[in-house]
C-alpha positions in Angstrom: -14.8 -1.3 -25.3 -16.1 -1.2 -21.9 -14.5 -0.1 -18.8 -15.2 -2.4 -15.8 -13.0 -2.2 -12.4 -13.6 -5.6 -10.1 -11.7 -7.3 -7.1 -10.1 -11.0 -6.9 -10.0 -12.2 -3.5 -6.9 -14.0 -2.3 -7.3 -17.6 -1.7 -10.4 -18.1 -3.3 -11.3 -19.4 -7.2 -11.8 -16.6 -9.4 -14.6 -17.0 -12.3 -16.0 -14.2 -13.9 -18.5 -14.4 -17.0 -18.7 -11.6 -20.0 -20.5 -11.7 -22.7 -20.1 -10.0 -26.1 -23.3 -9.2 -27.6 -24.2 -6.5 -30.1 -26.5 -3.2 -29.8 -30.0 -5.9 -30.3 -28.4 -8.2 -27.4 -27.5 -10.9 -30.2 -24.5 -12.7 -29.0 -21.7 -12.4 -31.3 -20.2 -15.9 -32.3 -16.8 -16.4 -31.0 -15.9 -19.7 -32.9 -12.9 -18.2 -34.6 -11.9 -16.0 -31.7 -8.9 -16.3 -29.2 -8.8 -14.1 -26.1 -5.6 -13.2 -24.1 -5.8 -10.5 -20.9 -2.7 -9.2 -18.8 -2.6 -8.0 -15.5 0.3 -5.5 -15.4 1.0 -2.7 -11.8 0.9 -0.2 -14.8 1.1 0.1 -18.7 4.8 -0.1 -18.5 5.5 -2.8 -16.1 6.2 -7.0 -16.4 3.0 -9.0 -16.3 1.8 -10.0 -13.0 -0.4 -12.7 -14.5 -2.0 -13.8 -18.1 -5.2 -15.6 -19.0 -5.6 -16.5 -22.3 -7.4 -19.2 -24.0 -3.6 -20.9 -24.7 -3.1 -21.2 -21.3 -6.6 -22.4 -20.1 -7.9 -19.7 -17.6 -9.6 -18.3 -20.2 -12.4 -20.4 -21.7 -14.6 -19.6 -24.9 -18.3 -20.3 -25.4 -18.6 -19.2 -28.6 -22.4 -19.6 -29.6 -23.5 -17.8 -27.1 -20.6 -14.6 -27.2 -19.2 -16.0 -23.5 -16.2 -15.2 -22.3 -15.0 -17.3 -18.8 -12.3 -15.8 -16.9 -10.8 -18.1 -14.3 -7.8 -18.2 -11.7 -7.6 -21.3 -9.4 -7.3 -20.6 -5.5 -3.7 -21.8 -5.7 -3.5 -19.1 -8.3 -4.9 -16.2 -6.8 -3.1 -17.0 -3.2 -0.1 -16.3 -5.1 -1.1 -12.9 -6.1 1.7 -10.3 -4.4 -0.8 -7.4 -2.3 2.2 -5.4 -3.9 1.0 -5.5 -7.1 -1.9 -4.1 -6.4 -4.2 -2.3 -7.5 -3.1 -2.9 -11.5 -4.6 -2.4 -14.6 -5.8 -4.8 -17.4 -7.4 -5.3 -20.8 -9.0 -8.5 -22.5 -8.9 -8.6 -26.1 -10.7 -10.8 -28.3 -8.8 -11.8 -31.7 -10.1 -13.1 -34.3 -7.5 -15.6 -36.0 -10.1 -15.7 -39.9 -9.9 -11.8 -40.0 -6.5 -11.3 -37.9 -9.1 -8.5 -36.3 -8.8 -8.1 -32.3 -11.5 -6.4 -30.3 -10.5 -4.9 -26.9 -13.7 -6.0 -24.9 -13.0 -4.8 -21.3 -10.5 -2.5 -19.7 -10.1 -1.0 -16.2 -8.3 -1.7 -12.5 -8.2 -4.4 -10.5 -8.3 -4.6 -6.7 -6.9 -7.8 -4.4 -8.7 -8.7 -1.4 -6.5 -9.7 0.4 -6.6 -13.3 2.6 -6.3 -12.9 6.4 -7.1 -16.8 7.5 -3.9 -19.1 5.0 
């Protein structure tokens, strides 16, 4: 598990790209994997938003160990400045091994949109 803070910027598309890959840089295959990742203000509190691969913002390339992350512009314009900064996590879970694998964890910051 790796800890990575990052910032979505109100307004705009959100994409970013992680890849799984062991300690020789081989991807690991994903092809029986699911991912899911919450956005809460704190451990405790109700989910600001989710991406998972269920509801389409997150997206799987499995042969390669890719994860996509994605919020539309619609999406992230919608994002409360109040909820801000929060946490998050993404787990990977492998449905053949009913294994998951907490890939990332860490803060995230909204920039917020000045020009709507």
């Amino acid at each position: 598990m790796t800890k990575y803070d990052f910032t979505i910027k109100q307004g705009v598309l959100f994409t970013k790209s992680v890849y799984w890959k062991d300690s020789d840089n081989t991807p690991y295959n994903l092809t029986t994997f699911t991912a899911k990742m919450q956005l809460r203000k704190d451990y405790d509190s109700e989910v600001i938003i989710e991406l998972s691969t269920d509801n389409g913002r997150i997206t799987l390339d499995p042969l390669i160990g890719k994860v996509l992350l994605e919020l539309s512009d619609i999406e992230t314009a919608a994002l409360l400045p109040e909820d801000f900064p929060c946490v998050y996590d993404l787990e990977l879970i492998n449905s053949g091994a009913v294994v998951t694998k907490r890939l990332l964890e860490g803060k995230i910051k909204l920039s917020r949109e000045a020009t709507k």
